[in-house]
N, C-alpha and C positions, 0 to 999 in steps of 0.2 A: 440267805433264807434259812429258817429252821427247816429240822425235818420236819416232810407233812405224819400225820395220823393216817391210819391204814386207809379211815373213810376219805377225806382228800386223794390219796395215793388212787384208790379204785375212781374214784370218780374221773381225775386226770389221768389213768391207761382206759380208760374205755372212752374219752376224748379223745386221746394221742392214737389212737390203732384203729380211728376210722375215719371219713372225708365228711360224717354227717354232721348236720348245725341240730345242734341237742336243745332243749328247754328241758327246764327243771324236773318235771314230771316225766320224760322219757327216760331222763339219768335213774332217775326215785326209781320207775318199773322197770326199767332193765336190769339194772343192778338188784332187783329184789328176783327177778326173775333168774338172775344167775347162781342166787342164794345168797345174798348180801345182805347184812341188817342194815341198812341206811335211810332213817328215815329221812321225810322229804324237809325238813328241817334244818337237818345236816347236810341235807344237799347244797341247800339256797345258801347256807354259810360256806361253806367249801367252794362253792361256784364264786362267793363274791371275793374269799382269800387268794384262790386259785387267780383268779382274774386282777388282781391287786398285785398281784405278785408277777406279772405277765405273761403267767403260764398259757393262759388260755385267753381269749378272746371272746368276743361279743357284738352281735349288731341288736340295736332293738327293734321290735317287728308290733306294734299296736302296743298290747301292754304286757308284752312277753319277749324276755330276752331268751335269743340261740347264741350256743357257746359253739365254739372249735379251737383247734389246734392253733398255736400261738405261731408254732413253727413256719408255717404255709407262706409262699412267697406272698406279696402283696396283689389283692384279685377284689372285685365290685361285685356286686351279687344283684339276678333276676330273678323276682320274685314274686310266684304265683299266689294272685289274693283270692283263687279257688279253691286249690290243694295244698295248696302251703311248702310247695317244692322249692325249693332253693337251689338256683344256678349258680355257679362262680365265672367270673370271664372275665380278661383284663384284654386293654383295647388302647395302645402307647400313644393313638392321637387324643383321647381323652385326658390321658395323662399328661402328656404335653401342654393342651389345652386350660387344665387346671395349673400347673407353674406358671404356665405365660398370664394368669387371673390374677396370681399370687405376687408374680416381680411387677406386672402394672399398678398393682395396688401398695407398691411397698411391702409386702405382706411374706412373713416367716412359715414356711407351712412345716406342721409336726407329723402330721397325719393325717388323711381323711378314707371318709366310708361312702361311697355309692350306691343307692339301693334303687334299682327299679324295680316299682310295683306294676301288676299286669296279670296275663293270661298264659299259661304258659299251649304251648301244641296242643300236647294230649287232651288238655280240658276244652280247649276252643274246638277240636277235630268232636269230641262228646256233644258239644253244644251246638254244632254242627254251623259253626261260624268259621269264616275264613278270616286272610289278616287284611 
């Protein structure tokens, strides 16, 4: 891979040195809040080279993608359609459960993403619903 550009570079240390799933506009304002010129422009390109390159990762979430660390073992994500919190959890009879999907079907698997959509505690304990 070429070298990145400073704005690539910042974008990917402020991915790499936290556990959060970012969308474009929190990359845009934090980085501008740290003193960074980086418009949100150069964000969304830098997110899609960053991400092409497999530095970083991606789930899409309605019509906004969250980025993270490329590095991170393999994990599925819960995910509050209140607050928009995002869990990571991995659960090896799932996993299991999907190969055994993939060798019945004759089926190669490269990769895959698990998302469940829901309610997360805090917002159901607010709404003063139980599970």
């Amino acid at each position: 891979m070429q070298r990145l550009s400073y704005q690539r570079q910042a974008i990917l240390n402020l991915i790499n040195t936290s556990n959060h799933h970012w969308d474009a506009e929190e990359i845009s304002r934090t980085l501008s809040d740290q003193g960074e010129s980086v418009g949100i422009a150069t964000v969304y390109r830098g997110l899609a080279a960053l991400e092409s390159a497999g530095l970083i990762e991606s789930i899409q979430l309605d019509n906004k993608k969250r980025y993270e660390r490329a590095n991170k073992a393999h994990h599925d994500h819960l995910i509050c359609e209140s607050c928009g919190s995002i869990k990571e959890f991995i659960h090896p009879e799932i996993e299991q459960l999907q190969q055994n999907i993939c060798t019945d079907n004759q089926f190669s698997m490269n990769g895959h993403q698990l998302l469940i959509f829901g309610t997360c505690n805090t917002c159901r304990q607010n709404k003063g619903v139980s599970l």
